[in-house]
Structure formats: structure tokens, C-alpha cells
C-alpha positions as CSV (number, residue, x, y, z in Angstrom):
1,X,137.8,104.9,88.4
2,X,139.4,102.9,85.3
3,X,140.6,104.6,81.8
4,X,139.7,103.0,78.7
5,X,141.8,100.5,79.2
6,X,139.9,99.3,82.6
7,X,142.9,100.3,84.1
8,X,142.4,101.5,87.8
9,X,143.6,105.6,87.9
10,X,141.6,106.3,91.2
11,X,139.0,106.3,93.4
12,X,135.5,108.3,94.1
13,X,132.7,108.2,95.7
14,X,130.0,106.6,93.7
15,X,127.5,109.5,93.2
16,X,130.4,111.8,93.0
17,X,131.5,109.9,90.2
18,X,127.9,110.0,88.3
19,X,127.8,113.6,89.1
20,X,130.9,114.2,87.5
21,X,131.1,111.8,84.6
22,X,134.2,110.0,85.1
23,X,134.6,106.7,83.8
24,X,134.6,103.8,86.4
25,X,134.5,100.2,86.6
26,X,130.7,98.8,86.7
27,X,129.2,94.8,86.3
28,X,126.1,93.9,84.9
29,X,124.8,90.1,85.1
30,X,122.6,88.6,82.9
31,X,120.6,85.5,84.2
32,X,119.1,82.9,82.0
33,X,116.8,79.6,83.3
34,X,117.4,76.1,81.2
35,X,114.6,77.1,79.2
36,X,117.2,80.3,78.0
37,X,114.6,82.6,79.1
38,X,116.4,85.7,80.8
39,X,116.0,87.2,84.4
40,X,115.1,90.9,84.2
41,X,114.3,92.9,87.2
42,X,112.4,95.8,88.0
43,X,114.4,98.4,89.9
44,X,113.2,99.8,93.2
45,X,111.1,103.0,93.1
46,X,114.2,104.3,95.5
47,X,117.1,104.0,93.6
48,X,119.1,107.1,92.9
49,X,118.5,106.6,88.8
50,X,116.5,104.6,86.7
51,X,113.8,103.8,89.2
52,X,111.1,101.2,87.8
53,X,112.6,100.1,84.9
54,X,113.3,96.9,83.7
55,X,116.8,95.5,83.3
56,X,119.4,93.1,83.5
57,X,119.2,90.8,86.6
58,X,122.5,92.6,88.3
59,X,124.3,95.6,88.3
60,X,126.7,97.0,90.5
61,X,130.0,98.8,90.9
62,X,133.2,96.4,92.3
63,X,134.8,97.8,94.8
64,X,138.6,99.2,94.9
65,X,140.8,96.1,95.0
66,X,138.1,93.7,94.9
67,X,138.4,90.9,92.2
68,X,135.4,92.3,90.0
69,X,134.3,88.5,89.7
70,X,133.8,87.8,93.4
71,X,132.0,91.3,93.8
72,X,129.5,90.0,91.1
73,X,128.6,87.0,92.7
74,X,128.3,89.1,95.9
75,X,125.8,91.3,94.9
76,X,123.7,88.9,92.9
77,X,123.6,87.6,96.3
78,X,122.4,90.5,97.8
79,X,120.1,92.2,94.9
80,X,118.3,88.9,93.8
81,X,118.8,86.3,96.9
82,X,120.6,83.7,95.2
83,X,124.4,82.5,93.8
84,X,124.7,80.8,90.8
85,X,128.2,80.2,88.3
86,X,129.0,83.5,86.1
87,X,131.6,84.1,83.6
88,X,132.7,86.9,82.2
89,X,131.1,87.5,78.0
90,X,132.0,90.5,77.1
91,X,133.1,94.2,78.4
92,X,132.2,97.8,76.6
93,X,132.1,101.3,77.6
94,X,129.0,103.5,77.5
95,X,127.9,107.1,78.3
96,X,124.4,108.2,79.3
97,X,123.2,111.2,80.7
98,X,120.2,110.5,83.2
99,X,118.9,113.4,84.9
100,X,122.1,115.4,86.6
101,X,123.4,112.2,86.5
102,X,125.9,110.7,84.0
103,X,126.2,107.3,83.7
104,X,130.0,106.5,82.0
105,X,131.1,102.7,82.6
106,X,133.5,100.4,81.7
107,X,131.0,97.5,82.5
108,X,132.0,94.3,82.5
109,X,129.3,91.8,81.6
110,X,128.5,88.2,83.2
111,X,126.2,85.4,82.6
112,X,124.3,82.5,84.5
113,X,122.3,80.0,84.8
114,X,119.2,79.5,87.7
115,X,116.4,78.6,87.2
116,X,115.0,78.9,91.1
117,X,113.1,81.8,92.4
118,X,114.9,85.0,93.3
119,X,114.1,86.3,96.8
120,X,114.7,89.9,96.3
121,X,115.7,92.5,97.9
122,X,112.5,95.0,97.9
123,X,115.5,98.2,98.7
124,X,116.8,97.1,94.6
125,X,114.4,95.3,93.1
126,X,110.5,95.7,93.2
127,X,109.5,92.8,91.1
128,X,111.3,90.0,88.3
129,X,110.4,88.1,85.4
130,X,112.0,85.5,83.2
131,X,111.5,86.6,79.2
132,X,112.3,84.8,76.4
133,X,114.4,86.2,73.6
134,X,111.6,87.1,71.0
135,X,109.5,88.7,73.6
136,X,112.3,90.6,75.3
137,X,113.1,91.9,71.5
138,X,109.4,92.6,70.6
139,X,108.5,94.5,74.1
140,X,112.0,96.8,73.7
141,X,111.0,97.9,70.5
142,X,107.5,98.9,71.2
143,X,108.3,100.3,74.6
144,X,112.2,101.1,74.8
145,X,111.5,103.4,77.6
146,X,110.4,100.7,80.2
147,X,114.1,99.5,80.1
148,X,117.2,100.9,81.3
149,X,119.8,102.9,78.9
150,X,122.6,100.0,79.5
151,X,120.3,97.0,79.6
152,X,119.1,98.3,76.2
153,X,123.0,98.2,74.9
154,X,124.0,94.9,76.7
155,X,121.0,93.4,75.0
156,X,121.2,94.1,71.5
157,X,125.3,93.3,72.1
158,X,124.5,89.8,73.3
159,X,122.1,89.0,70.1
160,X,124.4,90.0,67.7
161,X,127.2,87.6,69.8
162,X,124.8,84.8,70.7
163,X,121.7,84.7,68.3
């Protein structure tokens, strides 16, 4: 658990945290092939919130003590079945409620580039698809509720940075 300051003030159990809104530390990644397209997957049908939706390529909580950096490329690892470069773009702090659930991050966002084929991991992703821009943006607007609450944020955030 962070402040708003992403400074570290703790420690809990990840659904325990969700449960209880505190704010913890989160990373989201965003992928793009050397066509600029962007990565999305689908989330598995099992995950504890969000299932089936469309979002960012990664996402994932760092764990205490962990360089949030290393963690990323970890899990990107493990979600999607490939490593590529990241760097950190940008960090903000967000507040959903999903079911019983409360999402409430300090998410730190990274970027890529790959432009392979993902080999994903069927327990956190059930399908992918590269986007580009203008499609992702048309398809959000006509169906917002296909994607996920942060992936929705961490969109809009990166066109108004980048486009």
C-alpha cells in the first residue's frame, strides 16, 4: 500500500486491499508493434474482476520491495509470453468501484515495443489483438463497456500526451 505520494505505508493482501479500498501500488503496460498499433488483451473469464474485457496488454500489482520496473517486465512475461524494453510514461491515481470490489491505484504506466506474437497465458488472457489508434478511439466510444474502467483512463491520458 503507497499514499499519494507512491510512498510505501504497508502491506495487504491483494483482495483484502480491493475489498477495502486502500490505495496501493499497481502497473499497467501498454504494447505497441512498429506499425504503432497497440496490444490489447482480453481478460480471462476467471479473473476475480473485469472478466472479458478488453484492456491494456499488462497489469499487475509489484510486489513489496520489488523494483516496480523489473516486476513489469516479469509479468509481461508471464501474462503475454514475451519481454520486450519498457519505460516508464506517466503515473496517476484512480478509483473505481467494481462489484464489492474497489479498485484504488497509484498505477504506474509503461510502454513497448513488439511486434511478435504473444503466447498467452489462457489463466489471464483469453484472446489479443493489435488496434490502431482511430479504431481503438472509435470502438471505446460506441461500446465503452467492452473495456476496462483503467484502460479507458490510461487511454484517453496517453492521447492527450502522445497524439
Amino acid at each position: 500500500m503507497v499514499n499519494e505520494k507512491d510512498e510505501p505505508i504497508g502491506q495487504e493482501e491483494k483482495i483484502k486491499a480491493h475489498l477495502d479500498a486502500k490505495l496501493h501500488r499497481a502497473f499497467s503496460i501498454l504494447v505497441f508493434n512498429k506499425a504503432g498499433e497497440w496490444l490489447l488483451q482480453k481478460r480471462a473469464q476467471g479473473k476475480y474482476h473485469s472478466p472479458g474485457l478488453w484492456t491494456n496488454a499488462c497489469c499487475s500489482h509489484p510486489r513489496l520491495g520489488k523494483d516496480i520496473l523489473l516486476e513489469a517486465k516479469k509479468r509481461l512475461k508471464e501474462e503475454m509470453g514475451f519481454a520486450c524494453p519498457l519505460k516508464e510514461i506517466f503515473t496517476f491515481v484512480y478509483k473505481a468501484k467494481l462489484g464489492e470490489l474497489t479498485e484504488y491505484e497509484f498505477d504506474h504506466v509503461f510502454s513497448g515495443i513488439f511486434s511478435g506474437q504473444p503466447r498467452l497465458n489462457k489463466e489471464e488472457a483469453e484472446d489479443y489483438q493489435w488496434i490502431e489508434t482511430q479504431d481503438l478511439k472509435k470502438d471505446i466510444k460506441k461500446n465503452p463497456d467492452r473495456y476496462t474502467f483503467w484502460f479507458k483512463i490510461i487511454f484517453k491520458e496517453y492521447c492527450q500526451r502522445y497524439h
